[in-house]
C-alpha positions in Angstrom: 0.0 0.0 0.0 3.1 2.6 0.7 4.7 1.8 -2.8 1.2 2.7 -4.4 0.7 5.7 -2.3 4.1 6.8 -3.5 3.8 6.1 -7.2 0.6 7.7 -7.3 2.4 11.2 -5.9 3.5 11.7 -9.4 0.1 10.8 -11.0 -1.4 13.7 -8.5 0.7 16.1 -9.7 0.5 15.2 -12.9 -3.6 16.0 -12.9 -2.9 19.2 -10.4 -0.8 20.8 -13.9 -3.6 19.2 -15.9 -6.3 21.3 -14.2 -4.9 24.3 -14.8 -4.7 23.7 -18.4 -8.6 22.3 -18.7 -12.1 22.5 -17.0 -13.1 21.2 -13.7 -16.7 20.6 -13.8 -16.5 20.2 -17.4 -19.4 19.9 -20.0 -20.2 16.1 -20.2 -23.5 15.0 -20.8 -25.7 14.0 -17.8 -28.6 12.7 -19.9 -28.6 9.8 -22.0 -31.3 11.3 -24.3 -29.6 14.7 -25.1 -26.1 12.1 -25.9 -28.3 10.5 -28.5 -29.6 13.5 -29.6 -25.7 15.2 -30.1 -26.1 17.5 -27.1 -29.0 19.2 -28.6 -31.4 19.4 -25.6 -31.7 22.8 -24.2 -35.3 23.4 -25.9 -36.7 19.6 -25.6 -35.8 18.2 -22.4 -38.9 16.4 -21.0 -37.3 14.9 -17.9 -35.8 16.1 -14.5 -32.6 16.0 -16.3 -33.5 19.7 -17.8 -32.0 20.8 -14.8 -28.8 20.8 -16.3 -30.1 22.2 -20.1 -32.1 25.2 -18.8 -34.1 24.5 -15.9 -37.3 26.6 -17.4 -38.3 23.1 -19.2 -39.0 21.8 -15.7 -42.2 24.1 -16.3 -43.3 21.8 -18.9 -43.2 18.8 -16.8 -46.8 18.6 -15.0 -45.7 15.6 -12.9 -43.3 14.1 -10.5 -40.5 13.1 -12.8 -36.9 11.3 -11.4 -33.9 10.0 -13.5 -31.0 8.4 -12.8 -28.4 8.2 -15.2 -24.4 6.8 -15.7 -22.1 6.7 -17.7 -17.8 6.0 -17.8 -16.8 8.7 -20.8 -15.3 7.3 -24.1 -14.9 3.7 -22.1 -12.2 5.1 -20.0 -12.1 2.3 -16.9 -10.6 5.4 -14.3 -13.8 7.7 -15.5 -17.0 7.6 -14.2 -20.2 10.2 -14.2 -23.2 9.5 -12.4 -26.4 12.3 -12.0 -29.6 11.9 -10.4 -32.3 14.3 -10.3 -36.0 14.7 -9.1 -38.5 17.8 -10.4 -42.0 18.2 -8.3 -44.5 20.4 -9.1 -44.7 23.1 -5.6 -47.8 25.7 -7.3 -50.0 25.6 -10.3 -47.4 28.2 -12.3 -43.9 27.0 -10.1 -41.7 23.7 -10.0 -38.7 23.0 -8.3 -36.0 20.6 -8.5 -32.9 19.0 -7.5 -30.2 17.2 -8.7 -26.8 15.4 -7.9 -24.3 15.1 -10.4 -21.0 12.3 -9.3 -17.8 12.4 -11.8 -14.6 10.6 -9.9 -11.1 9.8 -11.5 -10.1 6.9 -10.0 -6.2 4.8 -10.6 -5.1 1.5 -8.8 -8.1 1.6 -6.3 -7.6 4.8 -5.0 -9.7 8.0 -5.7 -7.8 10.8 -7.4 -10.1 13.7 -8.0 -13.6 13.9 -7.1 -16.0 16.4 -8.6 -19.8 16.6 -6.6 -21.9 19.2 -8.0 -25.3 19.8 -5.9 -27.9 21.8 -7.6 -31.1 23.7 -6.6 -33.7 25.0 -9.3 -36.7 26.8 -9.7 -38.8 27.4 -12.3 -42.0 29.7 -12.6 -44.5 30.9 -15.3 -44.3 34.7 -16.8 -46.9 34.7 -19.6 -49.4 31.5 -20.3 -52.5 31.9 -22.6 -53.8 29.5 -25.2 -51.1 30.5 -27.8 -48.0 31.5 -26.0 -45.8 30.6 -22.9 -43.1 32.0 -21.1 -40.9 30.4 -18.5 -37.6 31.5 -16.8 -36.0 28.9 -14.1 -32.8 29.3 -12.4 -30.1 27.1 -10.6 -28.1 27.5 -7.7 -25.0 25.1 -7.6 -22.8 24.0 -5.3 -19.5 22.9 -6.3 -17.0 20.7 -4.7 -14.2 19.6 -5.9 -11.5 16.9 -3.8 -8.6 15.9 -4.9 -6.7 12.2 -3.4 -3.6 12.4 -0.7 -0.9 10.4 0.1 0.6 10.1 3.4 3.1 12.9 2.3 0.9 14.6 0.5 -2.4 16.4 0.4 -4.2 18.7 -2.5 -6.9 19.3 -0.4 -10.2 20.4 -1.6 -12.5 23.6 -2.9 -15.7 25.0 -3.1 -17.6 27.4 -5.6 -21.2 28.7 -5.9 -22.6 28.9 -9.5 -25.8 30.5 -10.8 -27.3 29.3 -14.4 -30.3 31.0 -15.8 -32.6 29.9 -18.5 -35.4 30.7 -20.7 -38.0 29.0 -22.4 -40.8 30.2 -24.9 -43.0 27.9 -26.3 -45.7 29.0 -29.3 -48.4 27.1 -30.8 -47.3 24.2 -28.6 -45.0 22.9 -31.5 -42.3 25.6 -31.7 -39.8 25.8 -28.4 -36.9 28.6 -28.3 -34.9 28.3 -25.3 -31.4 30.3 -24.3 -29.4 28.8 -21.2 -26.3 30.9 -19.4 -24.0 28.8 -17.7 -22.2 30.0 -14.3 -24.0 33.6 -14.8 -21.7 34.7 -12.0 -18.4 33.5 -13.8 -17.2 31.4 -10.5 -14.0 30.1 -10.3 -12.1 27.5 -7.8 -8.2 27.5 -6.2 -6.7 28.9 -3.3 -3.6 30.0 -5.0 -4.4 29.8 -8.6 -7.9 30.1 -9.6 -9.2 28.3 -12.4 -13.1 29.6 -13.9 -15.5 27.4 -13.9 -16.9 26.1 -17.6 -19.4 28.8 -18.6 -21.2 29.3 -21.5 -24.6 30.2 -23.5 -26.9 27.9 -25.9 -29.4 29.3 -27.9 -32.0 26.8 -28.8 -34.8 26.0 -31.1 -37.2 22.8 -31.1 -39.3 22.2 -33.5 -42.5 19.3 -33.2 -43.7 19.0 -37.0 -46.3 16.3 -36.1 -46.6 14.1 -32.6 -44.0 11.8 -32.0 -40.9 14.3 -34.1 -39.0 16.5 -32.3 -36.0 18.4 -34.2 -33.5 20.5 -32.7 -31.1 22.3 -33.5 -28.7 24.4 -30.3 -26.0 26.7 -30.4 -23.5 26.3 -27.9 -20.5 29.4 -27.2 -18.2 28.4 -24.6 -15.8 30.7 -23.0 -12.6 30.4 -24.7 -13.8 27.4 -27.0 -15.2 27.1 -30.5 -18.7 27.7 -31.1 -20.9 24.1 -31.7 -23.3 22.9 -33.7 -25.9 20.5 -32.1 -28.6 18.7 -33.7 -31.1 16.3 -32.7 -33.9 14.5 -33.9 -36.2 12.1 -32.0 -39.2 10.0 -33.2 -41.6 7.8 -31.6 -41.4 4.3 -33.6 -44.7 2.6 -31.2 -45.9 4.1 -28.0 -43.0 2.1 -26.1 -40.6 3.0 -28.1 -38.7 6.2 -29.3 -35.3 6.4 -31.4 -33.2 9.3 -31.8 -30.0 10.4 -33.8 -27.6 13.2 -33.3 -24.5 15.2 -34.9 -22.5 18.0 -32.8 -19.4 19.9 -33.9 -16.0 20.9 -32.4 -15.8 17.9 -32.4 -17.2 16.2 -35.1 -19.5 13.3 -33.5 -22.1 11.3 -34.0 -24.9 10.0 -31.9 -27.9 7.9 -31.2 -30.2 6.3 -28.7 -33.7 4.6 -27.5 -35.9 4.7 -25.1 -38.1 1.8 -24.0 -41.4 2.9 -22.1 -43.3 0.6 -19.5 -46.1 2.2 -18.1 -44.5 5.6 -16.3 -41.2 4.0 -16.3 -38.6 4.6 -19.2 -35.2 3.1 -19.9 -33.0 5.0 -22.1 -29.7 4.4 -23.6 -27.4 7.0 -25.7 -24.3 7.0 -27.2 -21.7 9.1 -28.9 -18.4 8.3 -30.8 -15.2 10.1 -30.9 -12.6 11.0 -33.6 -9.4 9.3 -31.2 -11.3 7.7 -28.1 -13.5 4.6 -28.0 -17.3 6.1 -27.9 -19.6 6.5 -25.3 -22.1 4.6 -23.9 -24.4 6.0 -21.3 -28.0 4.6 -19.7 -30.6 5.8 -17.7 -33.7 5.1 -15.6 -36.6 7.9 -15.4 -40.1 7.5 -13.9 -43.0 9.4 -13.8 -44.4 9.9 -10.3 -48.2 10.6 -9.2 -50.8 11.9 -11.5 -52.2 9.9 -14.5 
C-alpha cells in the first residue's frame, strides 16, 4: 500500500498541472437522451434532467418526474459520471427541483479527484395563454471539488457557488426557443491559482412537426472554446418505443439512442463516438411519479 501511495504522488501532480490547463466541472452529458440527440437538448428536455439544459423546461413537466443516469466517458475504466435528479410540481405556475451530479477519476483503487456538484432550481411561469408561454428557471450550484492524498501529500479540496439561468418560450405548442447561461456569475475554484468554472450560453430552437418528431437544432458558445453545432432529432417508432440520432461539432461526432417505455417508467440508452477515443455509452432510468 506505501509503494502505491508513492507512485501515485507523481500521478497527483501530474492531474494538479492538468487542471490548470482544462475545466473542472466540465461539460459532459448528464442525460442519455440529449447524448443521443448530439447534445442538442436545451429546448426539448422532457425529464428532470432539464436541470442541467435550462431549468425553465422543468415548467413543462406537470408531474413528479426522477432520473438516474451513468455513464464511464469514451470507455475510459478510471472515469466515471453519475447524476440523479427529481423535479415536483410546488404551485399551479412553479416547479422546483434537485439534482446530484458524481464524476470521480479513480487509478489503482484509489480516488484521485472527485468532482460533486449539488444543484437547486426553480422554475415559474411569466406569460401563459392558449397561444403563448413563457418560462424563466434558475439554478443554484454547489461545487466541490476533492482531490486524493498520500501520506506525504495532500491537495486538499474547494468550493464554488454557480448561478445558471434559463429561458424558455414555447408558441403554438409545437415551436420551443430556449437560451441557457451557464455560471452567470463566472465562478472560479483555487486557493492559490484560480481556475473559472466552464461557462457558456446555448441558444435553442425545437421544433414538433407532427406528434411523435422532435428536431432541434442548439447553439452552444463556450468561453474560450469554438462555437458548436448540435442537432437532434427524436421519433416515436410505437408508443413504447422512441429512437433518436444526433450530430455536434468541435468535435465532429455522432450519436444515437432509444428509449423503451413501460407504463410511467422509461429506460433510455445513448451514445456518442469520438474522432481518437473509444465512444460513449451511457443509460438511464426515469419515472413518472403521481398523477395519471
Amino acid at each position: 500500500m506505501r509503494v502505491l501511495k508513492f507512485l501515485l504522488c507523481p500521478v497527483l501532480l501530474f492531474m494538479m498541472a492538468a487542471c490548470a490547463s482544462s475545466h473542472v466541472f466540465d461539460s459532459i452529458d448528464v442525460s442519455s437522451k440529449a447524448r443521443g440527440m448530439g447534445g442538442a437538448w436545451s429546448a426539448g428536455a422532457d425529464d428532470a434532467t432539464a436541470v442541467a439544459y435550462n431549468p425553465a423546461l422543468l415548467m413543462e413537466i406537470d408531474r413528479m418526474s426522477a432520473a438516474v443516469t451513468y455513464c464511464r466517458p469514451n470507455q475510459q475504466s478510471f472515469e466515471s459520471l453519475a447524476y440523479a435528479a427529481f423535479s415536483f410540481p410546488v404551485w399551479r405556475k412553479q416547479r422546483m427541483a434537485v439534482a446530484l451530479r458524481s464524476f470521480g477519476v479513480d487509478y489503482g483503487g484509489a480516488s484521485l479527484e472527485n468532482e460533486t456538484t449539488l444543484t437547486f432550481s426553480h422554475a415559474f411561469a411569466v406569460l401563459k395563454d392558449i397561444h403563448t408561454r413563457l418560462y424563466i428557471g434558475y439554478c443554484l450550484n454547489a461545487y466541490m471539488l476533492e482531490f486524493g492524498a498520500t501520506q506525504t501529500m495532500d491537495l486538499g479540496s474547494e468550493t464554488a457557488f454557480g448561478l445558471d439561468v434559463g429561458i424558455l418560450g414555447v408558441l403554438h405548442e409545437r415551436t420551443r426557443l430556449g437560451l441557457f447561461l451557464k455560471n452567470a456569475n463566472a465562478p472560479s475554484v483555487g486557493r492559490y491559482h484560480s481556475e473559472p468554472l466552464p461557462q457558456w450560453i446555448t441558444a435553442a430552437v425545437s421544433y414538433q412537426p407532427y406528434y411523435g418528431v422532435v428536431t432541434e437544432l442548439d447553439v452552444r458558445s463556450m468561453r474560450g472554446e469554438d462555437v458548436e453545432i448540435l442537432v437532434g432529432m427524436q421519433f416515436a417508432v410505437m408508443d413504447m418505443l422512441d429512437l433518436r440520432v444526433g450530430f455536434q461539432t468541435a468535435p465532429n461526432t455522432l450519436s444515437g439512442g432509444f428509449t423503451v417505455k413501460i407504463r410511467s417508467f422509461a429506460i433510455d440508452y445513448g451514445y456518442s463516438n469520438h474522432s481518437a477515443l473509444p465512444g460513449t455509452h451511457h443509460v438511464a432510468l426515469r419515472g413518472l411519479l403521481g398523477g395519471k
